[in-house]
KEBATOR-66737 format. One record per residue (C-alpha): residue number from 1; x, y, z; residue in three letters. Coordinates in Angstrom, 2 decimals. Example, Ala and Ser with C-alpha at 12.3 -4.5 7.8 and 13.67 -1.06 7.14 Angstrom:
2
+-----+---------+---------+---------+---------+
! num !      px !      py !      pz ! residuo !
+-----+---------+---------+---------+---------+
!   1 !   12.30 !   -4.50 !    7.80 !     ALA !
!   2 !   13.67 !   -1.06 !    7.14 !     SER !
+-----+---------+---------+---------+---------+
# end
This chain:
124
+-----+---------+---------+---------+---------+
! num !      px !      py !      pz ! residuo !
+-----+---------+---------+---------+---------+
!   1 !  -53.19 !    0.85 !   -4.70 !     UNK !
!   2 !  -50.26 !    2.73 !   -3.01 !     UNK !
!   3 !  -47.80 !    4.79 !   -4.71 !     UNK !
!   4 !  -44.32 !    3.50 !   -4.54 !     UNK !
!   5 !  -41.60 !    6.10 !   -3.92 !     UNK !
!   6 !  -40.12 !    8.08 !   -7.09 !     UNK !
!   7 !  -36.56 !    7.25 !   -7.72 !     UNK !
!   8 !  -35.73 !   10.76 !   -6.77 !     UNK !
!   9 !  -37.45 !   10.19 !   -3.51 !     UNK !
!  10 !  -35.53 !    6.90 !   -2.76 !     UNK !
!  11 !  -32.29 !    8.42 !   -3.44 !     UNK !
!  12 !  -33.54 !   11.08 !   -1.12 !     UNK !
!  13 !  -34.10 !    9.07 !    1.51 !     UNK !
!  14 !  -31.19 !    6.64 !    0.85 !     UNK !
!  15 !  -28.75 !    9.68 !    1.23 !     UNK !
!  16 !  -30.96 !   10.82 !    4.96 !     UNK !
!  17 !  -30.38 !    7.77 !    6.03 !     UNK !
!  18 !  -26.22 !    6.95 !    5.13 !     UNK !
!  19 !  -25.91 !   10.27 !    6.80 !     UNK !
!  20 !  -28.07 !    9.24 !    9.93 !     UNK !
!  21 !  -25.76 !    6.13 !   10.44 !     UNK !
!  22 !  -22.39 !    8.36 !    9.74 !     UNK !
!  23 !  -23.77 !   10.42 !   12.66 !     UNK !
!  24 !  -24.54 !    7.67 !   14.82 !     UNK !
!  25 !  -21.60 !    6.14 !   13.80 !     UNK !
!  26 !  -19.73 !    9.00 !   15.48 !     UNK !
!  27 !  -21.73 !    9.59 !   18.12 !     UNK !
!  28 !  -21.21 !    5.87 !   19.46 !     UNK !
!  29 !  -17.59 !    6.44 !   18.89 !     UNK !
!  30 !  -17.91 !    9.76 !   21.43 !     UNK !
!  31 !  -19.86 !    7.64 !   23.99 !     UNK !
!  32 !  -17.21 !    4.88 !   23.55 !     UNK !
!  33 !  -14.48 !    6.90 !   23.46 !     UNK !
!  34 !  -12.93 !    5.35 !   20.22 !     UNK !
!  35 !  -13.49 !    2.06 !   21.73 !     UNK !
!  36 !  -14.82 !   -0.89 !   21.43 !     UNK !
!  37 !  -17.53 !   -1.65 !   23.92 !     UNK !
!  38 !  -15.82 !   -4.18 !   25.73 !     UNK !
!  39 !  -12.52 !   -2.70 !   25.52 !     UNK !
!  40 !  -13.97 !    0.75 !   26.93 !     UNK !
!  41 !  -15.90 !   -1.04 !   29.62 !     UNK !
!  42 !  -12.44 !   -2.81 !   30.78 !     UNK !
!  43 !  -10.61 !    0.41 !   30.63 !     UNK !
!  44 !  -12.97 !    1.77 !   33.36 !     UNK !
!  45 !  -13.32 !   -1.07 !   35.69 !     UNK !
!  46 !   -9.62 !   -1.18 !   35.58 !     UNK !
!  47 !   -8.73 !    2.24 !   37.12 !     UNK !
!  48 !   -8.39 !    2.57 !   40.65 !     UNK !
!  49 !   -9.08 !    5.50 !   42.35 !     UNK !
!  50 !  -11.63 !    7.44 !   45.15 !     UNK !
!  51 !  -13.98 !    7.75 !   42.22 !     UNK !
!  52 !  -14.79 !    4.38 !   41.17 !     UNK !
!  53 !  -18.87 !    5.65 !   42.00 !     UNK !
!  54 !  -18.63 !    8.05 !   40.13 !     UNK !
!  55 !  -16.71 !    6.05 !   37.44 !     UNK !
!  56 !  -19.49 !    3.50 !   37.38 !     UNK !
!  57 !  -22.40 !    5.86 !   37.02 !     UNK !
!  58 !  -20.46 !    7.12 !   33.85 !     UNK !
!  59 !  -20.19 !    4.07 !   32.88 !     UNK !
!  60 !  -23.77 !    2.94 !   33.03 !     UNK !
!  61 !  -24.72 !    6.40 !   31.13 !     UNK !
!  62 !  -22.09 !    5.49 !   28.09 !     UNK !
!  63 !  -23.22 !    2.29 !   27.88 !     UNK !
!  64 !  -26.85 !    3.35 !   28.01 !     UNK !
!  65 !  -26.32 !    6.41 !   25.61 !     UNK !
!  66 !  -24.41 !    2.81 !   22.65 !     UNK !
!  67 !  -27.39 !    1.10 !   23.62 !     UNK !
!  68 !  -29.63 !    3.83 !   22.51 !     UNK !
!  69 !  -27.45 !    4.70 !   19.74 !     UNK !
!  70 !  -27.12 !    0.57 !   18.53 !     UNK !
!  71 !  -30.70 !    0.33 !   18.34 !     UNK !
!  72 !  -31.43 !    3.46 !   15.98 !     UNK !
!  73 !  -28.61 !    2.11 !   13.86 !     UNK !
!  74 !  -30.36 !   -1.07 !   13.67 !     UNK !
!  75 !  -33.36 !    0.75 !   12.61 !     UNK !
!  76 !  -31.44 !    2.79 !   10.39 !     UNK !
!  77 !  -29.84 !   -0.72 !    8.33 !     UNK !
!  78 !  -33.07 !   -2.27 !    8.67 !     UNK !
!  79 !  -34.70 !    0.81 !    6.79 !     UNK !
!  80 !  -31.65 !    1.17 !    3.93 !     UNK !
!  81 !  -32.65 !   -2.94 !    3.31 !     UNK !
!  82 !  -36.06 !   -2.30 !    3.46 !     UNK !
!  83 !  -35.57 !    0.76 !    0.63 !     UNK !
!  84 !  -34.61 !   -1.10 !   -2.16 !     UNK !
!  85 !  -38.74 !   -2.75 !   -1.92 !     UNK !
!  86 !  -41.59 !   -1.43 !   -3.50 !     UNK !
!  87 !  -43.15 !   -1.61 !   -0.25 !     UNK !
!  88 !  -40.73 !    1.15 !    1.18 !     UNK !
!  89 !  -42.70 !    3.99 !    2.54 !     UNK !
!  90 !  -45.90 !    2.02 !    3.73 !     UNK !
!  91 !  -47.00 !    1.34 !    7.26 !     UNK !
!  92 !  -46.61 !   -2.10 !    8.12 !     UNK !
!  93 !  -49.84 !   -1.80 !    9.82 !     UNK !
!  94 !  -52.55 !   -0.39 !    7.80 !     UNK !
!  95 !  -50.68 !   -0.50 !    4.72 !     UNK !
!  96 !  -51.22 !    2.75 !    3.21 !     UNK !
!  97 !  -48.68 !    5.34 !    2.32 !     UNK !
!  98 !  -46.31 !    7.03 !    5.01 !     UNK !
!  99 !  -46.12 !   10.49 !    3.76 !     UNK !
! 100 !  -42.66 !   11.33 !    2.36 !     UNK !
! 101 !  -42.63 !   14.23 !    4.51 !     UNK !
! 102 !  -42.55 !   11.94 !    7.62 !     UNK !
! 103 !  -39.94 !    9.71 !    5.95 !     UNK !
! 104 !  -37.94 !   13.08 !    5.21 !     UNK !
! 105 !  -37.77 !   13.50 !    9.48 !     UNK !
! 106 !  -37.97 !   10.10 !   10.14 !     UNK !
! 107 !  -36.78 !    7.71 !    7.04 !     UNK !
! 108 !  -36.47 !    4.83 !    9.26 !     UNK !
! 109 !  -40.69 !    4.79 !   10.25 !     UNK !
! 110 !  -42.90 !    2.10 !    9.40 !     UNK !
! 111 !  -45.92 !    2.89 !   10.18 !     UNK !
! 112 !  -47.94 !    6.42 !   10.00 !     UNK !
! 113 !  -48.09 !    8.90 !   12.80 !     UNK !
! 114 !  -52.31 !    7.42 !   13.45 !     UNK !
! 115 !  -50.34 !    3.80 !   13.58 !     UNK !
! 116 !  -46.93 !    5.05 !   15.70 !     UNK !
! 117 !  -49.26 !    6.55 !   17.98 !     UNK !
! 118 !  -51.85 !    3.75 !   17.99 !     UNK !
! 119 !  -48.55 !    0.98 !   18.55 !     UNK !
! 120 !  -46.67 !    3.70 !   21.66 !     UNK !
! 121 !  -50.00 !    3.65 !   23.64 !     UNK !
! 122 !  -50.26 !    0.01 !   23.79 !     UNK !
! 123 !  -46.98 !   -0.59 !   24.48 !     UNK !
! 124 !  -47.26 !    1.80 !   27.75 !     UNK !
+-----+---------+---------+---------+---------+
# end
């Protein structure tokens, strides 16, 4: 039977990961420019100019960089919900134990590196 996490580890992990959304958190705000998305995506279709190309392609990068950065922050909540279960820490595929060393880089993984790897190829 696995191991569930020592209460020292969780609150390890529980702090990697409040400091992982403060940092997205802030780096969304960067990409956004203090905005909301919709208000920052207004701002910049609203300005005239000779560089509305060039406008647009920094748009599109922004707005790709919040996507990127909305969908690690999902993983991040999902993970912080996910930590107060026994469960916590084991692959949702094979079901044994992610080591905590992974879960130090990565807190938000579910499965081990053999599953990650195993899941990345098939999606390709």
């Amino acid at each position: 039977m696995n191991q569930p996490l020592s209460k020292e580890q969780q609150a390890t992990l529980a702090h990697a990961l409040q400091v992982r959304r403060q940092a997205l958190e802030r780096q969304m705000a960067l990409h956004q420019h203090d905005q909301s998305r919709v208000e920052f995506a207004r701002d910049l279709l609203l300005q005239d100019g000779d560089d509305a190309p060039q406008r647009a392609s920094d748009r599109e990068v922004d707005q790709t960089l919040s996507d990127i950065d909305l969908q690690a922050l999902a993983a991040v909540s999902a993970a912080q919900g996910r930590l107060q279960r026994d469960s916590f820490g084991q692959c949702i595929d094979c079901e044994e134990p992610i080591p905590f060393e992974r879960l130090l880089i990565e807190p938000e993984a579910e499965r081990c590196l053999a599953c990650q790897s195993a899941h990345e190829i098939s999606r390709a």
